[in-house]
Every structure is written in C-alpha cells, then in structure tokens.
SELUM-505623 format. One record per atom (N, C-alpha, C): residue in three letters; atom name; x, y, z. Coordinates in nm, 3 decimals. Example, Ala and Ser with C-alpha at 12.3 -4.5 7.8 and 13.67 -1.06 7.14 Angstrom:
2
> ala, N, 1.319, -0.569, 0.780;
> ala, CA, 1.230, -0.450, 0.780;
> ala, C, 1.320, -0.330, 0.780;
> ser, N, 1.285, -0.225, 0.708;
> ser, CA, 1.367, -0.106, 0.714;
> ser, C, 1.290, 0.003, 0.787;
! end
This chain:
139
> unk, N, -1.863, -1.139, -0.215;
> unk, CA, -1.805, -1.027, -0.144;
> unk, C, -1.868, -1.019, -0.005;
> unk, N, -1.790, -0.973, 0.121;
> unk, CA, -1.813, -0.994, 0.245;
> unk, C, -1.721, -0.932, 0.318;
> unk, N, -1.807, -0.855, 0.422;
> unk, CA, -1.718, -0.747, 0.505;
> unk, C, -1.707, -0.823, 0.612;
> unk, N, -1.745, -0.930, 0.661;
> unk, CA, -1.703, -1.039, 0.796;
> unk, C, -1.588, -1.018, 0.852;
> unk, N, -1.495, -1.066, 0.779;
> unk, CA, -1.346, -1.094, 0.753;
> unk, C, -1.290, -0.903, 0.818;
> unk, N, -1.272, -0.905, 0.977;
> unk, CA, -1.287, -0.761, 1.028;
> unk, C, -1.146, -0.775, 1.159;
> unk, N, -1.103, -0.682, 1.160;
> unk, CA, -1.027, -0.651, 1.289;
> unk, C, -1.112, -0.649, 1.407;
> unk, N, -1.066, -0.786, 1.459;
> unk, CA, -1.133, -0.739, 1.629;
> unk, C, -1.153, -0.700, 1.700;
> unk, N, -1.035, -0.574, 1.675;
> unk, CA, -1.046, -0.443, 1.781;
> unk, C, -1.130, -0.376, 1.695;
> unk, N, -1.200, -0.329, 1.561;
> unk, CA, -1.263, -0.252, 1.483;
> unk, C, -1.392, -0.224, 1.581;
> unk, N, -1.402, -0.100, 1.618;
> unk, CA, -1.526, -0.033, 1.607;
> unk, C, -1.654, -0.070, 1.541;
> unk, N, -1.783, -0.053, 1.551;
> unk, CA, -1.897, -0.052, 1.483;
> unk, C, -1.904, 0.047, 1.419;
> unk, N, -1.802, 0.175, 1.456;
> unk, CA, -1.827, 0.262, 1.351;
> unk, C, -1.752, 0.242, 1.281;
> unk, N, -1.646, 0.182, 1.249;
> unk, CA, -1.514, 0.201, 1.216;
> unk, C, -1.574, 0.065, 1.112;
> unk, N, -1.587, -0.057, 1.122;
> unk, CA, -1.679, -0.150, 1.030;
> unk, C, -1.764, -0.080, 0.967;
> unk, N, -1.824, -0.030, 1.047;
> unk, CA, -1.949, 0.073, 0.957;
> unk, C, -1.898, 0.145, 0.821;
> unk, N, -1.785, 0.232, 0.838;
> unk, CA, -1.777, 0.311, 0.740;
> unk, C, -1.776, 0.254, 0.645;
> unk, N, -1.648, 0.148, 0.690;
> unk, CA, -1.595, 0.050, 0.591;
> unk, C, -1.621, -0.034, 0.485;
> unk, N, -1.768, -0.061, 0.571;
> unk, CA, -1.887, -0.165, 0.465;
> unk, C, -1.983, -0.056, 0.410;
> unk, N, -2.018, 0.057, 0.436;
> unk, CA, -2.100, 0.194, 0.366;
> unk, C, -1.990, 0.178, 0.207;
> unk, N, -1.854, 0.218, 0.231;
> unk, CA, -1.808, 0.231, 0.160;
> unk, C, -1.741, 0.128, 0.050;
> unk, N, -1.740, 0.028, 0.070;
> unk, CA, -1.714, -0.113, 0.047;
> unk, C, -1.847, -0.155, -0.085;
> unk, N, -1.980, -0.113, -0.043;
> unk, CA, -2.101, -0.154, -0.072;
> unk, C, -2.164, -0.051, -0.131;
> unk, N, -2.140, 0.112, -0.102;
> unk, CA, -2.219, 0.207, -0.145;
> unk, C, -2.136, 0.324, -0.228;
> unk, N, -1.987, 0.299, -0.247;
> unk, CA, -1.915, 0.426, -0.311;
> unk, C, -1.971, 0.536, -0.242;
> unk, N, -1.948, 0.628, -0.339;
> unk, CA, -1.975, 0.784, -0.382;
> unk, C, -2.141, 0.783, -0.306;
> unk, N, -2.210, 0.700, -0.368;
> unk, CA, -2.381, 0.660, -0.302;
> unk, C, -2.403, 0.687, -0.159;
> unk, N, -2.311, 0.628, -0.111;
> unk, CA, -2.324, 0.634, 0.066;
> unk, C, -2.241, 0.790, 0.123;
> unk, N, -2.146, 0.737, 0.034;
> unk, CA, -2.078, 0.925, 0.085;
> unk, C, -2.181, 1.025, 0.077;
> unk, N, -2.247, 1.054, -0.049;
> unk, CA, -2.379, 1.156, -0.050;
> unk, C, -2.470, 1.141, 0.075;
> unk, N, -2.489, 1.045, 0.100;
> unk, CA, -2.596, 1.039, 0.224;
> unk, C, -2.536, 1.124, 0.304;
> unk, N, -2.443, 1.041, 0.362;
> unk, CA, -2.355, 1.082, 0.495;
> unk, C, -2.323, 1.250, 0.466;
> unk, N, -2.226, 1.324, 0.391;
> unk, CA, -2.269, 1.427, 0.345;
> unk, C, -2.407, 1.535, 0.328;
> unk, N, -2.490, 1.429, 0.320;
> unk, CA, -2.621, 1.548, 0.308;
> unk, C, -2.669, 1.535, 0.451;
> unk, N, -2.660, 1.460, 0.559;
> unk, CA, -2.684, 1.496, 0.678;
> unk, C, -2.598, 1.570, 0.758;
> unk, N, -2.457, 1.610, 0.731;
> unk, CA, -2.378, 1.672, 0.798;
> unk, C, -2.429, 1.765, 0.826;
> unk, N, -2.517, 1.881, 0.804;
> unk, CA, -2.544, 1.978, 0.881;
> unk, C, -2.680, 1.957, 0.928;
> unk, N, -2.747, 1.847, 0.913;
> unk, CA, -2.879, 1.850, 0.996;
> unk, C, -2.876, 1.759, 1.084;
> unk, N, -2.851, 1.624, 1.078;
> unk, CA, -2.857, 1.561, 1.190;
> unk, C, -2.718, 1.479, 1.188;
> unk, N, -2.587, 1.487, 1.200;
> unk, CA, -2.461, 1.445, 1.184;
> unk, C, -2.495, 1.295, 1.278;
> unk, N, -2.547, 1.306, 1.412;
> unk, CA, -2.563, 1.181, 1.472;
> unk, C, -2.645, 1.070, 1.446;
> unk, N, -2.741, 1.120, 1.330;
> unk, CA, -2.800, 1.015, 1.246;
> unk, C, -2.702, 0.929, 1.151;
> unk, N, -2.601, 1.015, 1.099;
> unk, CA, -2.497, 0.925, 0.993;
> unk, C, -2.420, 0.848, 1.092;
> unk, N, -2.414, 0.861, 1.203;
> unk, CA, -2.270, 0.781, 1.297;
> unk, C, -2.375, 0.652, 1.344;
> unk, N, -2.549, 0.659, 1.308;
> unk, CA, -2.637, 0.555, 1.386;
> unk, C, -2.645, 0.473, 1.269;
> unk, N, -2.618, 0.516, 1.164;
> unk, CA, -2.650, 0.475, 0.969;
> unk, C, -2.503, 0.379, 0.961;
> unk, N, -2.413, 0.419, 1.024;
> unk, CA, -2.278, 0.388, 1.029;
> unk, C, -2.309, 0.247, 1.118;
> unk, N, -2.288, 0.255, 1.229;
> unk, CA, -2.303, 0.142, 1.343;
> unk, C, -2.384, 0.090, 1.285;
> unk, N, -2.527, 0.127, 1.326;
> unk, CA, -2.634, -0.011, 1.256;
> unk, C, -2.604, -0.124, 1.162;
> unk, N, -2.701, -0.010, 1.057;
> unk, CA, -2.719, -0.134, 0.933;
> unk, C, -2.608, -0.180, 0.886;
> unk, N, -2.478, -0.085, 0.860;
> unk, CA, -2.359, -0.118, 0.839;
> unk, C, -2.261, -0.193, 0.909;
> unk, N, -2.245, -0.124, 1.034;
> unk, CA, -2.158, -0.216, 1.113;
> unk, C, -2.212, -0.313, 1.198;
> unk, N, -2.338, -0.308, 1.192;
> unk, CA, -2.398, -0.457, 1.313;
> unk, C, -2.490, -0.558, 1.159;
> unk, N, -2.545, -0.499, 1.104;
> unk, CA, -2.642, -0.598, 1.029;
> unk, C, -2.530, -0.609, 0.862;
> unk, N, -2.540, -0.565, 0.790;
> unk, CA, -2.476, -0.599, 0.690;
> unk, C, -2.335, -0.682, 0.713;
> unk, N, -2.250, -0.664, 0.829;
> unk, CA, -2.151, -0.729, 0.850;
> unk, C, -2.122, -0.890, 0.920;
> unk, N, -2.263, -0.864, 0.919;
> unk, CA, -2.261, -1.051, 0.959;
> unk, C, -2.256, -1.123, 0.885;
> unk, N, -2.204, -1.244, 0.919;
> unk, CA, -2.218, -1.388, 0.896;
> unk, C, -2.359, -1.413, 0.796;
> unk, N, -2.359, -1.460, 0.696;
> unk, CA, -2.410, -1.579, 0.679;
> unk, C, -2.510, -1.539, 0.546;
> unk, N, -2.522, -1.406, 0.512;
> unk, CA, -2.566, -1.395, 0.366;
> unk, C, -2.411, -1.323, 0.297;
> unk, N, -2.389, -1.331, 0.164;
> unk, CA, -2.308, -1.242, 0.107;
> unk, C, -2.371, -1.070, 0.067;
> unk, N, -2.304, -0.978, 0.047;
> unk, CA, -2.355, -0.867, 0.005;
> unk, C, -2.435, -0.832, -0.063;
> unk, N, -2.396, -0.933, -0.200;
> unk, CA, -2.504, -0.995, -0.244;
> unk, C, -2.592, -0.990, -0.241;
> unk, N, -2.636, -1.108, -0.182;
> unk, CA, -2.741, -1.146, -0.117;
> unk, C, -2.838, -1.064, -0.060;
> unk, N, -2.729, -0.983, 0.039;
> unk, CA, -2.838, -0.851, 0.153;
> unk, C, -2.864, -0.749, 0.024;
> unk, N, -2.779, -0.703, -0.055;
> unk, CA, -2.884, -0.629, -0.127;
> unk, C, -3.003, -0.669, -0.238;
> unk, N, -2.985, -0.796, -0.303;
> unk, CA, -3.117, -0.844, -0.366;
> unk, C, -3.197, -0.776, -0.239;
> unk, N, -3.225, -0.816, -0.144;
> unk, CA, -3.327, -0.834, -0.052;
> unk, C, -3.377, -0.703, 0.005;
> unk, N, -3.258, -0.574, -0.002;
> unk, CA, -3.288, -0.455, 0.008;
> unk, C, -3.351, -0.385, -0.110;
> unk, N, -3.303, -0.459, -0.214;
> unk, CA, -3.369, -0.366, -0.344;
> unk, C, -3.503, -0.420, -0.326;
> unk, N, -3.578, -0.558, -0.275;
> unk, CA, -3.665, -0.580, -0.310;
> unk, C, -3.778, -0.524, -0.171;
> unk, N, -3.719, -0.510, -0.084;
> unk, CA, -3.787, -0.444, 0.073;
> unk, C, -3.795, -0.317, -0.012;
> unk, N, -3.702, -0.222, -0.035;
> unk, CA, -3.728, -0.104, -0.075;
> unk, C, -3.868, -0.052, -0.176;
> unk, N, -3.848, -0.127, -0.308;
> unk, CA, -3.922, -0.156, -0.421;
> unk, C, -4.074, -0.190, -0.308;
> unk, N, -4.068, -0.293, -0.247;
> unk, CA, -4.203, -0.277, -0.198;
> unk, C, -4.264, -0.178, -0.109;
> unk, N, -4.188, -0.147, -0.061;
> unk, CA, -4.213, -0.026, 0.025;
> unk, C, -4.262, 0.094, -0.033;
> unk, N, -4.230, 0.098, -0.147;
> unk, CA, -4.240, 0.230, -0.262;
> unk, C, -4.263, 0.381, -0.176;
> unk, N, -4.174, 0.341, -0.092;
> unk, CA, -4.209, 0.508, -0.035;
> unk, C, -4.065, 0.553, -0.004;
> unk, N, -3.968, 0.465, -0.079;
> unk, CA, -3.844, 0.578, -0.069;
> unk, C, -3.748, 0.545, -0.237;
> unk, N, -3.759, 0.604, -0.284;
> unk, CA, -3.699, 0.623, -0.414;
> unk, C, -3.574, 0.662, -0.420;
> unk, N, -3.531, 0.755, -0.314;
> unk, CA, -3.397, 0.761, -0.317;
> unk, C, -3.280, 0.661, -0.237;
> unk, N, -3.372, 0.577, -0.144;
> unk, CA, -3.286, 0.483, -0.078;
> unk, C, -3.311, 0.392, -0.180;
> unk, N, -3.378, 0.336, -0.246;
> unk, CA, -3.400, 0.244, -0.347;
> unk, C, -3.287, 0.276, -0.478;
> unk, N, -3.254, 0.415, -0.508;
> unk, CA, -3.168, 0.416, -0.571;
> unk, C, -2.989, 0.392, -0.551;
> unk, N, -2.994, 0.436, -0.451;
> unk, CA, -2.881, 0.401, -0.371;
> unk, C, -2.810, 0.231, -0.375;
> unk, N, -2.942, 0.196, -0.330;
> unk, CA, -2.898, 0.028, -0.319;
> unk, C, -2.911, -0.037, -0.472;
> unk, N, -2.943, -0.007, -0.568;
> unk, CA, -2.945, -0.013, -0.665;
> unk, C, -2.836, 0.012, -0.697;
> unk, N, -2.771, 0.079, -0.701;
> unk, CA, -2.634, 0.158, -0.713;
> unk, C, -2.552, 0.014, -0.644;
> unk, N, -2.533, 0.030, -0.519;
> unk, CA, -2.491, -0.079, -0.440;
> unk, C, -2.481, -0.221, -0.454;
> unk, N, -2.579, -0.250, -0.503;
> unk, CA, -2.652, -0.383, -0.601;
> unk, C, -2.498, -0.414, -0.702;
> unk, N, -2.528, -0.313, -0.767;
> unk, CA, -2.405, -0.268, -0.913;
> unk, C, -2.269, -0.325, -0.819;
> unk, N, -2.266, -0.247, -0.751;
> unk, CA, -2.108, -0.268, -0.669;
> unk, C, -2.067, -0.353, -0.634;
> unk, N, -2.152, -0.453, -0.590;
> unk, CA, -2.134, -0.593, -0.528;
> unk, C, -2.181, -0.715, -0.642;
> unk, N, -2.163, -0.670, -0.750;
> unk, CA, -2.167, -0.774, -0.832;
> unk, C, -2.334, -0.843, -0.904;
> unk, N, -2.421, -0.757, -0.887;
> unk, CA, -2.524, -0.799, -0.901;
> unk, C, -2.529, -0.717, -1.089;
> unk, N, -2.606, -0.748, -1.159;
> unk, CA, -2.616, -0.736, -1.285;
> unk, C, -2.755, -0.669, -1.302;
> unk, N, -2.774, -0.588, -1.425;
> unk, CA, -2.853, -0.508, -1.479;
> unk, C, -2.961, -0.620, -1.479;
> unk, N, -2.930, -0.701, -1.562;
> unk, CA, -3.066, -0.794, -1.579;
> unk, C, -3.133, -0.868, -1.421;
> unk, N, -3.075, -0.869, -1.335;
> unk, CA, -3.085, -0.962, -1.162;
> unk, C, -3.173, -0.837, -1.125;
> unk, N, -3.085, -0.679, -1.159;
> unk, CA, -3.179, -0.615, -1.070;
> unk, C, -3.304, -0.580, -1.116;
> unk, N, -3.305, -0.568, -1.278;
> unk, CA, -3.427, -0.540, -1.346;
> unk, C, -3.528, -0.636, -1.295;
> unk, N, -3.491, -0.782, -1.278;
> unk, CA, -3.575, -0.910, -1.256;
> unk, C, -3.666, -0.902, -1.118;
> unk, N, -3.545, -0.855, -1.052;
> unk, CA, -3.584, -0.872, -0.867;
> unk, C, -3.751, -0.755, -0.881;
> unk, N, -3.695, -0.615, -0.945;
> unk, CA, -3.803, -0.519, -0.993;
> unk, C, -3.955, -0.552, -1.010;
> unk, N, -3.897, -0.688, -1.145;
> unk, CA, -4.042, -0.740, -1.189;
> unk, C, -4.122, -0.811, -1.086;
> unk, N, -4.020, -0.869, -1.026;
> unk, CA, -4.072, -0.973, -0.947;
> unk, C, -4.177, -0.945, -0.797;
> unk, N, -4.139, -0.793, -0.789;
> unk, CA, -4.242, -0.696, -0.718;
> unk, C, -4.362, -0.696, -0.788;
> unk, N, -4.386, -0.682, -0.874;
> unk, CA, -4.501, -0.654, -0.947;
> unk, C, -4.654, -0.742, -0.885;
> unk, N, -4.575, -0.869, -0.831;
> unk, CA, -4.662, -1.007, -0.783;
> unk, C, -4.716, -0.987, -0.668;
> unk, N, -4.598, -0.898, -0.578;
> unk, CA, -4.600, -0.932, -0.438;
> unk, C, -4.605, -0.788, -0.391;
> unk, N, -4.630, -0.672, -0.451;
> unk, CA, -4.655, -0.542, -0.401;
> unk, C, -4.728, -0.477, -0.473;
> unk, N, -4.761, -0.554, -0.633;
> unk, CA, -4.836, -0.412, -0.717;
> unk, C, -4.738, -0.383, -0.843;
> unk, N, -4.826, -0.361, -0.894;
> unk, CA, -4.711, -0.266, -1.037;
> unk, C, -4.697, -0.187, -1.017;
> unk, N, -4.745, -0.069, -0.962;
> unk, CA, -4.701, 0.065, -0.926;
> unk, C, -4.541, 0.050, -0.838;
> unk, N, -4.570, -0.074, -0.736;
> unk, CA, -4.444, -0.040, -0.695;
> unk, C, -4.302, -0.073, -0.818;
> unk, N, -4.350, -0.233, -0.873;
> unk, CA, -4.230, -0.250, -0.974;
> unk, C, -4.228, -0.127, -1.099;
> unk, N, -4.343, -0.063, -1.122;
> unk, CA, -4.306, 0.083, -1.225;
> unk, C, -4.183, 0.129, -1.161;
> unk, N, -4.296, 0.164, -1.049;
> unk, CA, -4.154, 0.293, -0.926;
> unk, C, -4.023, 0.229, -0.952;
> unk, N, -3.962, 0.110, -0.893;
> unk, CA, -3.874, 0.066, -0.863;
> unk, C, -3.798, 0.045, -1.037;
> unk, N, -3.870, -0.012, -1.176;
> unk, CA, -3.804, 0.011, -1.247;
> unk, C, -3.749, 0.173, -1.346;
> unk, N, -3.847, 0.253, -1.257;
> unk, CA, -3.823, 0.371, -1.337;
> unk, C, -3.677, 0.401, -1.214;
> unk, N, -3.663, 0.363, -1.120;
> unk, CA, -3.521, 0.439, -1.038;
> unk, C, -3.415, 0.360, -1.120;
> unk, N, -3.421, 0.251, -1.155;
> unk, CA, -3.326, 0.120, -1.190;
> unk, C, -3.285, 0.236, -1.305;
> unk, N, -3.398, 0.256, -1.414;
> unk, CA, -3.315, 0.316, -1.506;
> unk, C, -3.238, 0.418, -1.524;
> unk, N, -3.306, 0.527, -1.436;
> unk, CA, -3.231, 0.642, -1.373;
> unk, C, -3.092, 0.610, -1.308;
> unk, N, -3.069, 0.523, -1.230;
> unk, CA, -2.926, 0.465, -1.189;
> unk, C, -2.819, 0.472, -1.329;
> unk, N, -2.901, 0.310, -1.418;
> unk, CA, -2.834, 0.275, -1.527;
> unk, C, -2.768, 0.379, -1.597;
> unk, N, -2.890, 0.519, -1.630;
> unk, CA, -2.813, 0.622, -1.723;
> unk, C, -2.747, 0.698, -1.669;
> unk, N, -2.736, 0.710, -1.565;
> unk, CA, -2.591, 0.764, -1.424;
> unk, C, -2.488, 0.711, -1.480;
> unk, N, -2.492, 0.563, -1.468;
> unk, CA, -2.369, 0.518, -1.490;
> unk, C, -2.329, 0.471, -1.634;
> unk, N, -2.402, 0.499, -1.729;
> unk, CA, -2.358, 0.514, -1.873;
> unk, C, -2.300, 0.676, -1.891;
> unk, N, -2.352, 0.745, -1.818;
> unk, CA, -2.301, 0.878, -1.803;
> unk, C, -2.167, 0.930, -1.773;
> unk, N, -2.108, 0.804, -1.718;
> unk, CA, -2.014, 0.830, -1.627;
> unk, C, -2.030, 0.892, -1.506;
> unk, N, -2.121, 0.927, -1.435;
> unk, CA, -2.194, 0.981, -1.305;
> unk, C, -2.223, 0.869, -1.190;
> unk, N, -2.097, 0.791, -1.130;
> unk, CA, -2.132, 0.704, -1.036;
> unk, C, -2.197, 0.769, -0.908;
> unk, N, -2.253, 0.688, -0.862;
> unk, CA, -2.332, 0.707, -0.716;
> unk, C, -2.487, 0.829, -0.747;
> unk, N, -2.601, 0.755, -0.720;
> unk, CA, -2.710, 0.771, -0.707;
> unk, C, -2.712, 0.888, -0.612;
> unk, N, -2.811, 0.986, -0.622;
> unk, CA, -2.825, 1.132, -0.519;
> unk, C, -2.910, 1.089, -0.442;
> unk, N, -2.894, 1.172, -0.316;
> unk, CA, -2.940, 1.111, -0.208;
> unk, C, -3.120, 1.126, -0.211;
! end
C-alpha cells in the first residue's frame, strides 16, 4: 500500500489528509479533532509534513514507514498515545498482530524492557479496541 500514486496538482495538504486518512482511520481523525480548539494550525503542519511530504514518498511502502514508526515510538517511550495510534495504523496497512507484537520485543534489545513493556502494554490496549469493535486508538 502507497500514497505516491497522487494528482499533481494535489496540495500537501490535500495529500496530507489523504494519507492521515488512508493510514490512520478514525486514529488520525481523533488527533486532528482534539486540536481543533487549541492549536488548529498544528493539525494543517501534522497534515503537510509527515503526511503529505514524508510518508508520501517514494521508496518505502506504508508498511514499511510504520514498522519503523512503531519501533521509533516504542523507543522513545515517552509517547504512548502516538505509539498507539500507529499501532492502530500498523493494523491498517496490513501489518499483523504477531509483526507488531515482534517489532515490540525487538525493543527490548535496543531500548530496554521498560520500553518494550510500555510499547507491548499499548499493543494490547489497541488489540482489545479492536476486538471490541472500537476502531481507532484515543488520542
């Protein structure tokens, strides 16, 4: 899966939304939503950026960019709710319960167990979202 494939006249915001929503459901809508009354021009920079300039390139699949976000996040262990999100996202683009549980462990080496705890205790919190029928992770 790959948001490349774009209208040339398309906007960065206008790509942006497209791949937020493409990659993040309901997940990314909450974001964007929970900044509407505090900083609205932060979601239109969340939009352009990572969405419409970095995720929309060439040369990894979605895939791909999110293994690599779940596992930046997970090490980072200082945001749990963006970690859940892309987790979520992960789901959307074809990545599997067991890939993301793995990527999790695989922190354990290279950041600590505290971070792969952290990162597998959000994984499961996602999972029972969506056995719940409760798609998209809170912001």
């Amino acid at each position: 899966m790959t948001i490349q494939n774009t209208p040339s006249q398309e906007s960065r915001l206008e790509r942006g939304q497209r791949a937020l929503e493409a990659i993040d459901g309901k997940a990314g809508r909450n974001v964007i939503e929970a900044l509407a009354d505090i900083a609205p021009d932060f979601a239109t920079y969340l939009f352009e950026f990572p969405f419409g300039d970095i995720y929309s390139r060439p040369g990894l699949s979605l895939r791909d960019r999110e293994i690599a976000t779940i596992a930046a996040l997970a090490a980072m262990g200082t945001a749990p709710p963006q970690l859940k999100v892309h987790i979520e996202a992960g789901l959307n683009v074809g990545l599997s319960r067991e890939e993301i549980t793995e990527i999790l462990m695989q922190m354990a080496v290279y950041a600590g167990f505290p971070a792969a705890l952290n990162g597998l205790f959000a994984a499961k919190e996602v999972y029972a979202l969506r056995e719940g029928g409760e798609e998209g992770a809170s912001v």
